[in-house]
C-alpha positions in Angstrom: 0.0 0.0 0.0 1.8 3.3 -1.1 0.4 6.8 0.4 2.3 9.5 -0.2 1.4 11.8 2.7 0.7 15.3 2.7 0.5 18.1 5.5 -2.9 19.4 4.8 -4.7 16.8 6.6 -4.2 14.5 9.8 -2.4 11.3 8.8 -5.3 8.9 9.7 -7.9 11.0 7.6 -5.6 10.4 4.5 -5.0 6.4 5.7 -8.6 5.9 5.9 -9.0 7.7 2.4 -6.5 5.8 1.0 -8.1 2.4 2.5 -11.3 3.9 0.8 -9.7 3.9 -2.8 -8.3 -0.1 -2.2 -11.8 -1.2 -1.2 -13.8 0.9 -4.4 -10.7 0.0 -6.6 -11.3 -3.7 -5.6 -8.5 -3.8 -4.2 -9.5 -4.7 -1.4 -12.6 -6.7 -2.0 -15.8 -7.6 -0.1 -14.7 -10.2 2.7 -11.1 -9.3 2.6 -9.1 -9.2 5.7 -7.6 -5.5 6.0 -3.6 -5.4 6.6 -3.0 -5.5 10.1 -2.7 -2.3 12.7 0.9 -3.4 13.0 1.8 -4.4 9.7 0.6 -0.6 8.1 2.1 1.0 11.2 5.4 -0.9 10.3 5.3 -0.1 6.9 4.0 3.2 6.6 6.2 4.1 9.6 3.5 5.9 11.3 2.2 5.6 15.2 -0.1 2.4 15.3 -3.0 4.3 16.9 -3.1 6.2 14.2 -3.6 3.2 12.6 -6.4 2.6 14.4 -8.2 5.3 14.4 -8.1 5.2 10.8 -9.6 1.3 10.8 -12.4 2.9 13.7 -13.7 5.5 11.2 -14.1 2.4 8.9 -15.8 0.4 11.8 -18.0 3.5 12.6 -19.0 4.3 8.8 -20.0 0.2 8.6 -17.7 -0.5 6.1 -15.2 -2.8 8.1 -15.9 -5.2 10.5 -13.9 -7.0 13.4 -14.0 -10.7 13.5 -12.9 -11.4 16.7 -9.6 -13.0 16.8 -9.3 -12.9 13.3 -8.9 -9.5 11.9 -10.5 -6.4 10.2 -13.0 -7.8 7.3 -14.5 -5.6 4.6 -17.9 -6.0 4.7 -20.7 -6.7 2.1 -21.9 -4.2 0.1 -19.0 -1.6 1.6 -17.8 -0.1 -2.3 -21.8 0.3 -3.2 -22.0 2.0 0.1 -18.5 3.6 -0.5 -19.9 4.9 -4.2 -23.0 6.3 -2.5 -21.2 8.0 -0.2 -18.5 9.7 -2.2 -20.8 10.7 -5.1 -22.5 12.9 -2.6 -19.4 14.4 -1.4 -17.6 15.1 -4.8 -21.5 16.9 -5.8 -21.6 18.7 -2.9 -18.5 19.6 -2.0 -15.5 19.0 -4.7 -17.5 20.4 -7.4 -18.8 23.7 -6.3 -14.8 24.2 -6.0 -13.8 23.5 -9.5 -16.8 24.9 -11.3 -15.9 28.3 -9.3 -12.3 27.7 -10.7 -13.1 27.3 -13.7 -15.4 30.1 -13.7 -12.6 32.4 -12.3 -9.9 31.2 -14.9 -12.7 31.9 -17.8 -12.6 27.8 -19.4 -14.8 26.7 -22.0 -16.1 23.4 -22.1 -14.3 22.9 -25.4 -11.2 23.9 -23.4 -12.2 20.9 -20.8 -12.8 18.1 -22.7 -9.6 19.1 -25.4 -7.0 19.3 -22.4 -8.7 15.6 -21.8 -8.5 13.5 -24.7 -4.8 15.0 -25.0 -3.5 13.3 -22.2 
């Protein structure tokens, strides 16, 4: 699992994020047993409650589930849930952002897509 950190949020935010992106890139698929607290903290090199209060947000959002003695599972239907979830948030908050951006530097749509289909 690569995460290349930032300083504009708390490390477990972004470590929950990027355990977000493994479960709705199938990465991490329904079922699957999430690294251990101690394996991510070893390699990520980062404090191992941190760790876990990345997994908890997980727990409390109902997308990961502890099976006692065995591990962090990802639950059933956690990426449709996930998909919900992050639809609403790019709509309602991402995108108000970008349209205003683009607004501000004057883009066509023409401009948009072009700058797209050139990559």
């Amino acid at each position: 699992m690569e995460i290349n950190w930032n300083n504009k949020e708390p490390i477990y935010l972004q470590l929950r994020d990027r355990l977000v992106e493994l479960i709705m890139d199938g990465l991490l698929s329904e079922g699957d047993a999430l690294p251990s607290v101690r394996q991510i903290s070893s390699e990520q090199r980062i404090n191992p409650i941190t760790v876990s209060k990345a997994i908890q947000i997980l727990v409390d959002d109902g997308l990961v589930e502890k099976k006692r003695g065995l591990g962090m599972y990802v639950v059933t239907g956690a990426k449709e849930k996930l998909s919900k979830q992050e639809r609403v948030k790019f709509l309602e908050q991402e995108w108000p952002q970008i349209i205003e951006r683009i607004e501000r530097l004057g883009l066509e749509i023409h401009e948009l897509i072009g700058s797209h289909k050139a990559r």
